[in-house]
TIRO-2110 file (N, C-alpha, C; in Angstrom, 1 decimal):
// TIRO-2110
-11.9, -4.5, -0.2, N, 1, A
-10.8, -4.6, -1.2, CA, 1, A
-10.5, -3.2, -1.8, C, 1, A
-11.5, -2.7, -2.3, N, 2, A
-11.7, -1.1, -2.7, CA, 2, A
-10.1, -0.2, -1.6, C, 2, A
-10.2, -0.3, -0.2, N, 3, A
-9.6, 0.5, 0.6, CA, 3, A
-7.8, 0.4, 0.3, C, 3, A
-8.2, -1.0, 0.3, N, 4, A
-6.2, -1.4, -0.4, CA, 4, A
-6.4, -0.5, -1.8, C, 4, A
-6.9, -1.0, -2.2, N, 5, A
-6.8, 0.2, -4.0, CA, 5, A
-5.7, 0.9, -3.8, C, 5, A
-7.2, 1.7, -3.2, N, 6, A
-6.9, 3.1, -3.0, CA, 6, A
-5.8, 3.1, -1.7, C, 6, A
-5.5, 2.9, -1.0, N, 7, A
-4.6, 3.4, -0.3, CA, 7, A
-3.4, 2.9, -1.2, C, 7, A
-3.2, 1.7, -1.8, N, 8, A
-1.9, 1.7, -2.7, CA, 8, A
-1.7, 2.6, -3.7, C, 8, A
-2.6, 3.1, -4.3, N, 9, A
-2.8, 4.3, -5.2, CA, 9, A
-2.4, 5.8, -4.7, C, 9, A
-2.8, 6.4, -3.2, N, 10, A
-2.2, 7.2, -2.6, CA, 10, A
-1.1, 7.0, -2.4, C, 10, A
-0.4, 5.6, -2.1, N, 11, A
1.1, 5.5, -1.9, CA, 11, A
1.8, 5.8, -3.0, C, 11, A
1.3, 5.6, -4.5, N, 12, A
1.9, 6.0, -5.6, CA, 12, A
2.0, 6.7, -5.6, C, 12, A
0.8, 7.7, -5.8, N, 13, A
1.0, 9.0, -6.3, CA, 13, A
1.7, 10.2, -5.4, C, 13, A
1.8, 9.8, -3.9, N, 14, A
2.2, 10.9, -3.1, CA, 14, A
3.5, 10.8, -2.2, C, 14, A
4.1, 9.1, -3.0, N, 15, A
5.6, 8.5, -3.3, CA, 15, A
5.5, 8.4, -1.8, C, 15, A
4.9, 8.1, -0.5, N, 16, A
5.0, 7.7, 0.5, CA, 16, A
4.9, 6.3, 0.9, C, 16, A
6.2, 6.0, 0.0, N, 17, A
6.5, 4.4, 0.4, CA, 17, A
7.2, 4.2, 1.9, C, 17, A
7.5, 5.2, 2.7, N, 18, A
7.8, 4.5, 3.8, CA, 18, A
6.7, 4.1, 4.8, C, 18, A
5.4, 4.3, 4.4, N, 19, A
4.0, 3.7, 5.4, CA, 19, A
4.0, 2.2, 5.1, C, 19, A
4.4, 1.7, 3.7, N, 20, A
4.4, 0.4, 3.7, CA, 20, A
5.1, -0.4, 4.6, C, 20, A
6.2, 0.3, 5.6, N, 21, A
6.8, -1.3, 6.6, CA, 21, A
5.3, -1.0, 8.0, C, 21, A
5.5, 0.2, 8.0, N, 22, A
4.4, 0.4, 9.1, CA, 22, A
3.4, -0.2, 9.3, C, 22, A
2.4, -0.1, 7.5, N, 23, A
0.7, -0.8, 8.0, CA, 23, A
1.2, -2.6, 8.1, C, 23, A
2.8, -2.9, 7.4, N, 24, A
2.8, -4.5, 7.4, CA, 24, A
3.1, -4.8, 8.9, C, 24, A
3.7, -4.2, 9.5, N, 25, A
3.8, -4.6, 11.0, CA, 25, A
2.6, -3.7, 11.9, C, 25, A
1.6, -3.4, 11.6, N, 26, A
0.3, -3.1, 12.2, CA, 26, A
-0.7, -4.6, 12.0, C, 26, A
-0.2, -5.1, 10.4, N, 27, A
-1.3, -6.0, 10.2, CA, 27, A
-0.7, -7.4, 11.0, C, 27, A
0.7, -7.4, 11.3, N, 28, A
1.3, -8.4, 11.8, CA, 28, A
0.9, -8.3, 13.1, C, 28, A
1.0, -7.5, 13.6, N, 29, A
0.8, -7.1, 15.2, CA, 29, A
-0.5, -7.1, 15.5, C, 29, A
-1.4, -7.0, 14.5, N, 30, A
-3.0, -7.4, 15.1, CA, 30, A
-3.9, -8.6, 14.7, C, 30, A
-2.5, -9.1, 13.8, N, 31, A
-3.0, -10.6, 13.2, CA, 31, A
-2.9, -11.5, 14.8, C, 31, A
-1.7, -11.0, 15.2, N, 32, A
-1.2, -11.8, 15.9, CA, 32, A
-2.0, -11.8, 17.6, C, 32, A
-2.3, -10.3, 17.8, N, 33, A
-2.9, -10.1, 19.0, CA, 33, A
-4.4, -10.8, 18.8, C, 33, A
-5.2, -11.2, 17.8, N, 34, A
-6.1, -11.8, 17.5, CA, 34, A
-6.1, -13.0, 17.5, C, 34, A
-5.3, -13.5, 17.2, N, 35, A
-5.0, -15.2, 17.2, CA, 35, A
-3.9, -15.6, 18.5, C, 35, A
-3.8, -15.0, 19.6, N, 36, A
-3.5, -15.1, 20.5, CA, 36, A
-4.5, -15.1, 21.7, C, 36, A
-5.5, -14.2, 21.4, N, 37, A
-6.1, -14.2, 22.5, CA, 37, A
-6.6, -15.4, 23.4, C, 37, A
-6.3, -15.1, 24.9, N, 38, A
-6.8, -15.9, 25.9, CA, 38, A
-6.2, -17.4, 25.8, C, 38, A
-4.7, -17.4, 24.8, N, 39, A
-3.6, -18.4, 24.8, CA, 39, A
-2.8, -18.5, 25.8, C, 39, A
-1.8, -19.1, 25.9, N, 40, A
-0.4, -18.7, 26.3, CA, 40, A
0.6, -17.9, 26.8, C, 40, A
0.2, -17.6, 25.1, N, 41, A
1.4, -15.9, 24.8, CA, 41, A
1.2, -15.1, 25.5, C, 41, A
-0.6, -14.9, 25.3, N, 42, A
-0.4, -13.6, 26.1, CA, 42, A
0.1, -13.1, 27.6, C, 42, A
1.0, -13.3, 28.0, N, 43, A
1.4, -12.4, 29.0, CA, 43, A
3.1, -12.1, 28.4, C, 43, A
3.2, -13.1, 27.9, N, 44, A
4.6, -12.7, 27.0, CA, 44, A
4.2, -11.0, 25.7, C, 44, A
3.1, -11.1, 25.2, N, 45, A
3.0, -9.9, 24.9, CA, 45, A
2.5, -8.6, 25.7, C, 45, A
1.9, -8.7, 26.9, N, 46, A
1.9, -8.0, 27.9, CA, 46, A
3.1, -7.3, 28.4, C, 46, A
4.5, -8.1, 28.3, N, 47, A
5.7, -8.0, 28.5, CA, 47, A
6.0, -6.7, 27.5, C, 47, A
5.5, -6.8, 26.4, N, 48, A
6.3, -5.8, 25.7, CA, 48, A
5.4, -4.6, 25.6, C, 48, A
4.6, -4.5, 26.2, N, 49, A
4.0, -2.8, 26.7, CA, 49, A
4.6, -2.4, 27.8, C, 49, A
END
């Protein structure tokens, strides 16, 4: 929890709010590659590499 802090706190201070769409579609995108594995989907996400 410490790491969000701080990384929200460098986003203040160094006004680099455009990393916020970034890490939320990083955390989306490995939420997803995690809870997918060895399903279905996965060849439909294969598709998009």
């Amino acid at each position: 929890m410490d790491f969000i802090k701080e990384f929200w706190e460098f986003i203040k201070v160094r006004k680099k709010y455009w990393l916020i769409p970034i890490m939320i579609f990083l955390l989306i995108f490995g939420g997803l590659i995690v809870l997918t594995q060895g399903s279905a989907v996965a060849p439909f996400i294969y598709t998009i590499f």
